[in-house]
N, C-alpha and C positions, 0 to 999 in steps of 0.2 A: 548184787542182791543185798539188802538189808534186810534183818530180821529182827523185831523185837518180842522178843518172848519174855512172859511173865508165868510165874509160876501161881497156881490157880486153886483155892477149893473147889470153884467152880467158874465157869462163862458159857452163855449164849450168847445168838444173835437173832436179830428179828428183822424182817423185811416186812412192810406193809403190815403189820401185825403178825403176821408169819412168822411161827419160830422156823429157823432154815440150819442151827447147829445149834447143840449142847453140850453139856462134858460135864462131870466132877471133876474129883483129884486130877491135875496136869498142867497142862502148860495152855495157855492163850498162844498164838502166834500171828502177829500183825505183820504179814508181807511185802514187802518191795521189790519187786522183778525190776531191772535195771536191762539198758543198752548194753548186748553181750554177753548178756547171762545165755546160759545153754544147760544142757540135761549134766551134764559135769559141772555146773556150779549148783545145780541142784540134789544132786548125789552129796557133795561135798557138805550144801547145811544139812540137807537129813541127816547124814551121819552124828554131827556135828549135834541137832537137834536130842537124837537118838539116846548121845554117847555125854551128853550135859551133868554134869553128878551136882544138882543144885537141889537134890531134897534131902530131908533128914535121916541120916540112920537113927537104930537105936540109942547113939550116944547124941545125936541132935547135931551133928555132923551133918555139912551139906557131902555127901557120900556116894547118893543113889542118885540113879537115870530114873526119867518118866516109865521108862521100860521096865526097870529092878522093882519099880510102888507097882504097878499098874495101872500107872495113869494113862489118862487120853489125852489126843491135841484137838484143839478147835484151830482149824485154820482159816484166816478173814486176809484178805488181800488189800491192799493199804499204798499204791502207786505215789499216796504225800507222802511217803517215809523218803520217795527219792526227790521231797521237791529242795531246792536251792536256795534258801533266804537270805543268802550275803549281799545280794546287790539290792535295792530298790525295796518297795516294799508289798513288789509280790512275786511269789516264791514261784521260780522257773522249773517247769516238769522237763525240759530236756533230756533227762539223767536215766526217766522213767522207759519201759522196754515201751513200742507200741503193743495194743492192747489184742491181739493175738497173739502175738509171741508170750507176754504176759498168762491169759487165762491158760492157754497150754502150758507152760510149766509151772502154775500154780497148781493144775492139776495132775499135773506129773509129780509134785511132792507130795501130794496127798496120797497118791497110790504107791510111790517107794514108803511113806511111813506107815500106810495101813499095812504093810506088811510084816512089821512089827507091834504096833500099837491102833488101839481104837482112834479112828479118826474121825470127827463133824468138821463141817463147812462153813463159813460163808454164801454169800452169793457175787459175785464176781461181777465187777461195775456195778453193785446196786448202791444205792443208801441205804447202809446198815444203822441197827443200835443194837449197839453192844454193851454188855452186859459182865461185870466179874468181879471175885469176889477176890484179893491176889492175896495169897498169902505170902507173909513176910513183914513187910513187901519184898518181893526177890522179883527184880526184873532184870534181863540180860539184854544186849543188845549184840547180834549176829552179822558180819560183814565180809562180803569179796568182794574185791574191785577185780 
């Protein structure tokens, strides 16, 4: 699983003109469900997600979880985060889950974090546009092999 999260004033996403997520204050998180991944490597980022202390306290310390501000995640699933660019010059998705095992534990993160935090969506295999405004810029990038 790859994960890139960016720390956000705000993001949506729109499908076909459709807004389909929104959020203020929190985190963007662009997904990568990988070959192998399972409900234990998804526990692991939410936690992980959760437990991030990349906002500011009052001394402007990165200090505080999404969960301590009250922010929300917009989650967008993002299967090129597993593509392979070392060889040739087109980037091999081998790495990526097939895409039921994929939307099922894309939506299994969503519901382990909305259990602590407001969660939007994506739409899952669509063409999205996305949308954000990142503050910082502070982006992270999240990984288990």
């Amino acid at each position: 699983m790859k994960i890139v999260l960016q720390r956000v004033l705000e993001a949506s996403v729109t499908v076909d003109g459709e807004m389909t997520g929104q959020i203020g204050s929190g985190l963007l998180a662009l997904v990568g469900v990988a070959q192998g991944d399972d409900e234990a490597t998804v526990d692991w980022a939410a936690e992980k997600m959760l437990g991030l202390r990349i906002f500011g306290d009052e001394a402007g310390k990165m200090n505080l979880s999404v969960a301590d501000v009250g922010g929300s995640i917009l989650l967008v699933s993002q299967f090129t985060l597993l593509g392979d660019c070392r060889k040739g010059r087109r980037p091999s998705f081998v790495l990526a889950a097939p895409p039921e095992l994929a939307n099922r534990l894309y939506e299994y993160l969503g519901r382990v974090l909305a259990q602590k935090v407001p969660v939007a969506f994506g739409r899952f295999a669509a063409h999205m546009k996305v949308s954000l405004i990142n503050d910082g810029p502070v982006t992270m990038i999240l990984e288990r092999n």
